[in-house]
N, C-alpha and C positions, 0 to 999 in steps of 0.2 A: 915138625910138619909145617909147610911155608903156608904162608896166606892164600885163601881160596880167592879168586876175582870172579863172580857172576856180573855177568851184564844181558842182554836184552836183544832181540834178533835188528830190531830198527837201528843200533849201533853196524850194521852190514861191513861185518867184520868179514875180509875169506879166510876159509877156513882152513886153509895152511896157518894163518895166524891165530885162530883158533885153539888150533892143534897142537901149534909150538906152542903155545904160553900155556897151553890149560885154563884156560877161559871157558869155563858154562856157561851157555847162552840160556834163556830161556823164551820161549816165540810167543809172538802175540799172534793175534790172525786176520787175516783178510773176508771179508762175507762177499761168494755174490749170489745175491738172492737167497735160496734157504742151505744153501753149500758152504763150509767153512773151514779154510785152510789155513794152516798152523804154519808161519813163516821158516820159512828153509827147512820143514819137513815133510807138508805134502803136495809143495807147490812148488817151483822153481820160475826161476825170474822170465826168461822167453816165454813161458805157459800162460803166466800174469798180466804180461804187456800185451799177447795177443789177445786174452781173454777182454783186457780195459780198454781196449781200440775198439771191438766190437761188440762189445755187450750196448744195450742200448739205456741200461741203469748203471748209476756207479755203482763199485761195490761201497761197502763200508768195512772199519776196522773195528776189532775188541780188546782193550787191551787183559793182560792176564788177572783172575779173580785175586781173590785174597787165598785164598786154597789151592788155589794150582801155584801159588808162587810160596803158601806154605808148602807143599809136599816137595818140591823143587829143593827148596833150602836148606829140610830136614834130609832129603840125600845127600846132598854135598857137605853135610855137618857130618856125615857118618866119616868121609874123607879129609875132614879139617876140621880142627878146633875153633878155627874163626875165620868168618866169612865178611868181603868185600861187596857190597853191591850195587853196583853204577847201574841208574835207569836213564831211560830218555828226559826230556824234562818235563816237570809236573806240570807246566803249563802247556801243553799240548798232549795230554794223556795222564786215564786215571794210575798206570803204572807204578808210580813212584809212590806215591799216598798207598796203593795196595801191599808193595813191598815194604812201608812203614809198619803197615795195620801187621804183616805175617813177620815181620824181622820182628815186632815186640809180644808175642805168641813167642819164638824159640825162646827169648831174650829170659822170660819168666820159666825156663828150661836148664837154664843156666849155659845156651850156647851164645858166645861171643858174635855178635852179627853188626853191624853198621853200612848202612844206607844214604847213600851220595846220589844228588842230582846234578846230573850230568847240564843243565840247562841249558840243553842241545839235542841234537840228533845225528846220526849216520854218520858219518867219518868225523864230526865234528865232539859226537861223542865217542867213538871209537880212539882217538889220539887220545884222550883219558883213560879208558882202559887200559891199553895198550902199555900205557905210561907207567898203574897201578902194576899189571899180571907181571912186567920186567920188573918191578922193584922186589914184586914178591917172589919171584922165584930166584932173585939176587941175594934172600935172605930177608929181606926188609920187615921190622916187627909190623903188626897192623897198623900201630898209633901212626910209623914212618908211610907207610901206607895211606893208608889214610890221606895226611898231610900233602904227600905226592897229587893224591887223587886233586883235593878241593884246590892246591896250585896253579894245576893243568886248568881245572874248570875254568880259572879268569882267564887266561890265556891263547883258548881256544878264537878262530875265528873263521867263520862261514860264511861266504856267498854263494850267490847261485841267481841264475838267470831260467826264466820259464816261461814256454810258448803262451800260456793263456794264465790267468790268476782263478779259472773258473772250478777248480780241482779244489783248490785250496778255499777257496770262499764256499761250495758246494760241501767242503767236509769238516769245516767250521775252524780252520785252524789261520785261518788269514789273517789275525792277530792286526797290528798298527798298518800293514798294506792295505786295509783298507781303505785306507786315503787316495789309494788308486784306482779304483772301481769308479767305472763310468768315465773314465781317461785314459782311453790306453786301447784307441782303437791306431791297431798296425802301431804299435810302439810296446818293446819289450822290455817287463819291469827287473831290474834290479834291488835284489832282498838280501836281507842279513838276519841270522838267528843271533838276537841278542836278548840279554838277561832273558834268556830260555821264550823268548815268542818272537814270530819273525816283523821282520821291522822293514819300510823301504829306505834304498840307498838312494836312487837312481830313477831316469829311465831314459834308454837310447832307441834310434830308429829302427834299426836292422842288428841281425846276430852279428855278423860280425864286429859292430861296436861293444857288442855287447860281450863277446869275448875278451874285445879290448880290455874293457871295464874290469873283466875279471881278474887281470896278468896285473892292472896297473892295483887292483886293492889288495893281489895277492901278495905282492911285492912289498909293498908297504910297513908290513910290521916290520921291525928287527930281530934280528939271531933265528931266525926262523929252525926248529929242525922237524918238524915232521913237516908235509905238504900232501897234499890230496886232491886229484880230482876226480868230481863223482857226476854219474851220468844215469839217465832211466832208458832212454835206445839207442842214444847216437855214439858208438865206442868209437868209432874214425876220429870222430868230433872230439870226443875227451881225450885220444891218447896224443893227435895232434897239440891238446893243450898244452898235455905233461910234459912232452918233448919239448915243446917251448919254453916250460917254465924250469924243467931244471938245469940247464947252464945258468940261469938267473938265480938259482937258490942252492947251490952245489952239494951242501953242507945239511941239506935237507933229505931225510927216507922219502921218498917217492912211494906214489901206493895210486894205483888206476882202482875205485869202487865203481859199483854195478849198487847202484839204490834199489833197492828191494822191495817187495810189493806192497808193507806196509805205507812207508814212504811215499812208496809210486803212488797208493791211492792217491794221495791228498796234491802230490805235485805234479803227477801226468807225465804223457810223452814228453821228449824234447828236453828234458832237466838239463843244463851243463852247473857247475854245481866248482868253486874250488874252496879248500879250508885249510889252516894251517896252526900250528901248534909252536908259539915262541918261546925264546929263551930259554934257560937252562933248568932242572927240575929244583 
């Protein structure tokens, strides 16, 4: 029986890839006010964006207890002897530490379980996933597995460009950008999620610099093969990217994501967003 991969709805995997690999997601949720929606099950992504554009409070996010992510894991043990499980990263949510606390509950069960931070988010930890769910249904024992997974993690890389920093400073995840606060009137920052908290790169006048910015650091690494670009409303905006970027990176899966409402909280309308996964596994 091949390795099980769980990961996390904030990885905004579609779910055609999903599907194909067998990847259990498990959701976190969005709040707004006393309302609360379980990512990609009672909420879809246009429902989300329009509700954050006119609520007049942000929402906020939850990540999953220790009990909802034990009862999760004990099902998918019933279907695999050993499980894989990529979270977002621990420094931008209790997720990971919870998935600790319930993976060593099976552990003392005698089910095979181990827990990887992702130290990332949405497509940036998605191309880890993605990376682990093909080795394992390739065969790949977990230890290979495994291995896979924490390789992908240095190698991941994220940017992303965003109309206002006031999302992400409002839902506490503004991490080292906050060097940018109180500088950045009509000037748009450039961030990077590094060792798992977002950091600034940049900042240029107008988007379309700002797109500039994103082609010239997406380009940059070497051997690239996966690429991403990820977006929260403007899809003209992001597929226009991709199209640009893949004659530049030939050799690279292309994948247009839709950031998802957990995400969206924290980063708002307007995300354009690219990431890529180098070298070889």
């Amino acid at each position: 029986m091949p390795v099980k991969i769980v990961t996390d709805s904030t990885a905004d995997l579609p779910a055609e890839i999903v599907r194909e690999l067998d990847i259990a997601v498990v959701p976190l949720t969005v709040i707004f006010g006393d309302r609360a929606y379980r990512e990609g099950v009672d909420i879809d992504h246009e429902t989300f964006y329009r509700l954050l554009q006119e609520s007049k409070t942000l929402p906020t996010t939850s990540a999953p207890s220790v009990g909802e992510l034990l009862q999760a894991y004990e099902e998918l043990a019933r279907e695999s002897e050993e499980l894989v499980c990529i979270h977002l990263s621990s420094k931008l949510s209790a997720t990971y530490n919870n998935a600790c606390r319930a993976a060593e509950a099976l552990r003392e069960r005698g089910v095979r379980i181990e827990v990887v931070d992702s130290l990332n988010v949405s497509m940036g930890m998605g191309f880890t996933v993605m990376a682990a769910a093909r080795a394992a249904r390739g065969g790949a024992s977990m230890e290979q597995v495994l291995a896979i997974a924490r390789h992908c993690v240095e190698r991941v890389r994220l940017y992303f460009v965003l109309d206002t920093l006031e999302y992400l400073r409002r839902g506490g995840r503004i991490g080292r950008a906050r060097a940018f606060l109180g500088s950045l009137l009509h000037v748009k920052p450039i961030l990077s999620l590094r060792e798992g908290e977002v950091h600034p790169e940049g900042r240029v006048r107008t988007r379309q610099q700002a797109r500039e910015r994103l082609v010239q650091l997406a380009v940059a690494a070497p051997r690239i093969r996966e690429l991403g670009v990820g977006y929260t409303t403007d899809r003209e905006e992001a597929e226009a990217l991709l199209e640009r970027l893949q004659p530049m990176l030939p050799h690279a899966r292309a994948h247009l994501v839709r950031i998802g409402p957990v995400v969206g909280t924290h980063a708002g309308p307007g995300l354009l967003g690219v990431g890529t996964l180098e070298g070889e596994e």
